[in-house]
Structures are given as structure tokens and as C-alpha cells.
C-alpha positions as CSV (number, residue, x, y, z in Angstrom):
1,X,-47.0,27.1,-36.9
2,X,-47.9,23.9,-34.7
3,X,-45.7,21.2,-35.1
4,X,-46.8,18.5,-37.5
5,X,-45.8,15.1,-35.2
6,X,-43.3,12.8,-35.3
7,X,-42.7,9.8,-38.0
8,X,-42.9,6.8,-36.5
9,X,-42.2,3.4,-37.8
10,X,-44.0,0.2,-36.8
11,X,-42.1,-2.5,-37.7
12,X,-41.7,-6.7,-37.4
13,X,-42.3,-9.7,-39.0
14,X,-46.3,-10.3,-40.0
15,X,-48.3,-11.2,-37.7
16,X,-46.6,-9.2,-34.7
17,X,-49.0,-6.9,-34.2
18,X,-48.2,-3.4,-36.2
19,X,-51.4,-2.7,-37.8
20,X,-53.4,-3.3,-34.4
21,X,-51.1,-1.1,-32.7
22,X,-51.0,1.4,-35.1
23,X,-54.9,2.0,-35.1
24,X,-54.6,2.1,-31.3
25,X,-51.8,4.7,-31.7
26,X,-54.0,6.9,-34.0
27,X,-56.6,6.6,-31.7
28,X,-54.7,7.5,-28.2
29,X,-52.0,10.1,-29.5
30,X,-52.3,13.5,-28.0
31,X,-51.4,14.5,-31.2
32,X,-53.3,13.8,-34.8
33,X,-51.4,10.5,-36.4
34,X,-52.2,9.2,-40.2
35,X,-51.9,5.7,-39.9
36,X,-49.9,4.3,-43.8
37,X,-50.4,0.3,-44.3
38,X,-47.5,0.5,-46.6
39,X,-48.5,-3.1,-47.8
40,X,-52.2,-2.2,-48.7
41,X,-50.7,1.3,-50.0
42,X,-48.1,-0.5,-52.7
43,X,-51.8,-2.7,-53.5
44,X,-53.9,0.3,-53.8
45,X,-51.5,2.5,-55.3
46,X,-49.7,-0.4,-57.9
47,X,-46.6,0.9,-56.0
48,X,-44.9,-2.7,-57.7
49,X,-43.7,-4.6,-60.5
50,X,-45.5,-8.0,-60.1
51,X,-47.0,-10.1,-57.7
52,X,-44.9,-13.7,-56.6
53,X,-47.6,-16.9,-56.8
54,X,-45.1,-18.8,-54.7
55,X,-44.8,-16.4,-52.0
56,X,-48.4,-14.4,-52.4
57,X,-46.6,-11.3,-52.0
58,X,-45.9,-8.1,-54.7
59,X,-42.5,-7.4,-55.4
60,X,-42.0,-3.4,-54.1
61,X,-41.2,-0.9,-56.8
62,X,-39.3,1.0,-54.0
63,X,-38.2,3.6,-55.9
64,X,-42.1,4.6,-56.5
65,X,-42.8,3.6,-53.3
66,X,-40.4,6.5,-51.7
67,X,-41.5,8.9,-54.3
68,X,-45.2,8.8,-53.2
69,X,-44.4,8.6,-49.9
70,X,-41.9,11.3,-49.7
71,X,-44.8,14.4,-49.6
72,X,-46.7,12.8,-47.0
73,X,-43.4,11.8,-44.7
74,X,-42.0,15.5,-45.2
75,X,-44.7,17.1,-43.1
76,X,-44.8,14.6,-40.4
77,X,-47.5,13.0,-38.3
78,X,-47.4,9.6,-39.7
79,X,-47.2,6.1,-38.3
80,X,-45.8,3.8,-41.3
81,X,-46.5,0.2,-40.9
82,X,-44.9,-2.4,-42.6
83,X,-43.0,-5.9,-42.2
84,X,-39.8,-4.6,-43.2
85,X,-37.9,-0.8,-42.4
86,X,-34.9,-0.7,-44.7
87,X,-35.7,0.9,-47.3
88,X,-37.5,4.2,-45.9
89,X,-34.1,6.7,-45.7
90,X,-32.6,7.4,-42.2
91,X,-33.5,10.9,-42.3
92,X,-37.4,9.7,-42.2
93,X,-37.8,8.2,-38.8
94,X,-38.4,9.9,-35.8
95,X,-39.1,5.9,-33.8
96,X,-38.6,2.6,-35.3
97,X,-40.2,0.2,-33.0
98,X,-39.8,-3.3,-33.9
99,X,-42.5,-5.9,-32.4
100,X,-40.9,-9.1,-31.4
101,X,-43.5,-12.3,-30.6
102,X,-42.4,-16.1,-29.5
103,X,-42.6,-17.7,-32.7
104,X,-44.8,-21.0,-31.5
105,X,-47.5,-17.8,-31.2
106,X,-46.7,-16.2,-34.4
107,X,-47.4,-19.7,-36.2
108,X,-50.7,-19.9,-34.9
109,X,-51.7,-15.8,-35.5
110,X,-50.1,-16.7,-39.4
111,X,-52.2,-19.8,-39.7
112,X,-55.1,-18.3,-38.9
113,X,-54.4,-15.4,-41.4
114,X,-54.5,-18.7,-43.6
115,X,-51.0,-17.9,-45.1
116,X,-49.1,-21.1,-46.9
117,X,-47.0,-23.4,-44.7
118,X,-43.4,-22.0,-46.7
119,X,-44.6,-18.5,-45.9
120,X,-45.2,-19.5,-42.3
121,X,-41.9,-21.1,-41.9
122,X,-40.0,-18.0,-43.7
123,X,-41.7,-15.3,-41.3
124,X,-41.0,-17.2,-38.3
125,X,-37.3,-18.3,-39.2
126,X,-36.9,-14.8,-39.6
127,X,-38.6,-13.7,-36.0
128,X,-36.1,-16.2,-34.7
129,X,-33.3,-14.8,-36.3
130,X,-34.2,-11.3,-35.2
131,X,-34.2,-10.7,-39.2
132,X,-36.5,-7.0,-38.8
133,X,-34.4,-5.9,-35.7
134,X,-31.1,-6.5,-37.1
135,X,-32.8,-4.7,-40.3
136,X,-34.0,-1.5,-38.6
137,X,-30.5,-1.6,-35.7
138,X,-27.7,-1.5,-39.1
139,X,-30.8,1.3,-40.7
140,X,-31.1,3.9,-38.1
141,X,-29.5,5.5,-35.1
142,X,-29.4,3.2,-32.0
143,X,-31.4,5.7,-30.0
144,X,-34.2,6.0,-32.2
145,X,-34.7,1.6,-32.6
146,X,-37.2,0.4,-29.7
147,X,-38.1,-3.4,-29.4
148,X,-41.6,-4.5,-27.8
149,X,-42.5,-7.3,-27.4
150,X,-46.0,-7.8,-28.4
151,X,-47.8,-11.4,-27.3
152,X,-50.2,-10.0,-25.4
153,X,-53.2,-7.5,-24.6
154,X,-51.1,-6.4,-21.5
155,X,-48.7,-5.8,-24.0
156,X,-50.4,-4.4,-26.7
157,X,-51.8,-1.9,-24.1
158,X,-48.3,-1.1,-22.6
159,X,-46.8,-0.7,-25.6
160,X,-48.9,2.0,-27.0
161,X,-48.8,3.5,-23.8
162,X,-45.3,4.1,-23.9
163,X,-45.2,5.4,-27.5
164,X,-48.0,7.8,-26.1
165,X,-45.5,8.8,-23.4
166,X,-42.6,9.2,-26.3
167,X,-44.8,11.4,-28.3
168,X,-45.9,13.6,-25.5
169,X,-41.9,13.5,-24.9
170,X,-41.0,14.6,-28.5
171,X,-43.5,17.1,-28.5
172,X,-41.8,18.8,-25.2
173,X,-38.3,18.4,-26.9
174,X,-39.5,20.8,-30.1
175,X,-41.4,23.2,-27.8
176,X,-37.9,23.1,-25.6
177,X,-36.0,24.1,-28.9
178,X,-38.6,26.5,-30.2
């Protein structure tokens, strides 16, 4: 039996760059990745329990949320993206990455996503407060937590670049243990 990939998480606060990464990632593994936007999953799926007007954000139902996940996670070869890393179990994760981006920048890639001023000033007080990496470091093993910085194209490219060099990495780990 071929091995079915690593889990990987791609995580940080919106606008840092994990759905564009994550396409890039499903496109450049030497391995077949399924690319899960949790937040347009929970949408799709009704994974919550109402939607906030103030914030413009649904309110998880994790529990669900785990539950429909759990199938897909168990045979591997996923890249979950989503703004916060909490609440998927330790045992999940194979990488967290976190994406980190100078907050002036993340204001102007949130206004142009036309989000609300408050919403703006929430995600960035939270990029400066390292809220996500602090999340994901008290979550998971030190080893598996990665931060990237992700401002750039250069970046962009050399981050999936190096994930493409941890998968091809993990891959020769299993093989080694087979």
C-alpha cells in the first residue's frame, strides 16, 4: 500500500496568504494533496450554529466540524486551511505552518477583501500579538510548528518550496521505517 501523504496545516491570521499557498502546494507536491478551505467547508457543509452580523463571521459547531473531518484527515494527504489551528487534535497534524505578514500590509490585503474597519483592527491586533503562533506553539509539538513569513512573491515561492522539500522529506522518513 502507497502511503497516503502527510496532514498539513496552513495556518495565520486572514489575509496571510494560506489559501494561495495552499493551491500552490496542491499543484507542486510530488505527492497528490486535497486542498480543505475549512472556512468555505463549515459554509458549504452548515458545519455552524449561526452566523455574527457584527463580525461577518459563522460561529464553528466544532464538534461537527471534527466529525466530518475526521474520515477525510484519517487517510492523510490533506492540506487544511484555516485562520485558526486549535481545535483540530494534536494527533492530526503532520506540519503546522503558521504565515506571519507586517501588519501595515495585512491592512491593505484586508481592505481590499472589503472586510469592516473592527474586523481589520481585530486580525491585525492579533498578527501583532502573534495570536495564531502562540495558538498552534501551546497545540502541537514544537518540531512540527513552522513560521513563514509570507509578504511577498519571493516568499510565497520559497515557502512552498520548502514544504515541497518537507514532503519529499516525510515521504523518505516512512519509506526509511517501512
Amino acid at each position: 500500500m502507497s502511503d497516503p501523504g502527510p496532514v498539513i496545516v496552513l495556518t495565520g491570521t486572514p489575509g496571510t496568504g494560506k489559501s494561495t499557498h495552499a493551491q500552490l502546494l496542491v499543484n507542486e507536491s510530488p505527492i497528490p494533496l486535497r486542498h480543505i478551505n475549512v472556512g468555505d467547508w463549515v459554509k458549504e457543509k452548515g458545519l455552524y450554529e449561526e452566523f455574527n452580523e457584527e463580525w461577518q463571521s459563522y460561529t464553528v459547531d466544532e464538534d461537527r466540524l471534527l466529525d466530518e473531518l475526521e474520515p477525510i484527515v484519517s487517510k492523510g494527504g490533506v492540506i487544511l486551511d484555516w485562520h485558526t489551528c486549535e481545535v483540530f487534535p494534536e494527533r492530526w497534524p503532520d506540519l503546522v505552518v503558521v504565515f506571519r505578514c507586517d501588519h501595515t500590509q495585512l491592512w491593505e490585503r484586508l481592505e481590499k477583501r472589503g472586510y469592516h474597519l473592527k474586523k481589520i483592527q481585530e486580525n491585525n491586533e492579533a498578527e501583532i500579538m502573534q495570536v495564531v503562533l502562540e495558538e498552534a506553539r501551546s497545540s502541537y509539538p514544537a518540531e512540527i510548528v513552522v513560521e513563514l513569513k509570507s509578504e511577498s512573491t519571493e516568499d510565497l515561492e520559497a515557502n512552498v518550496a520548502r514544504i515541497v522539500e518537507w514532503i519529499n522529506a516525510w515521504r523518505k522518513d516512512r519509506v526509511a521505517e517501512s
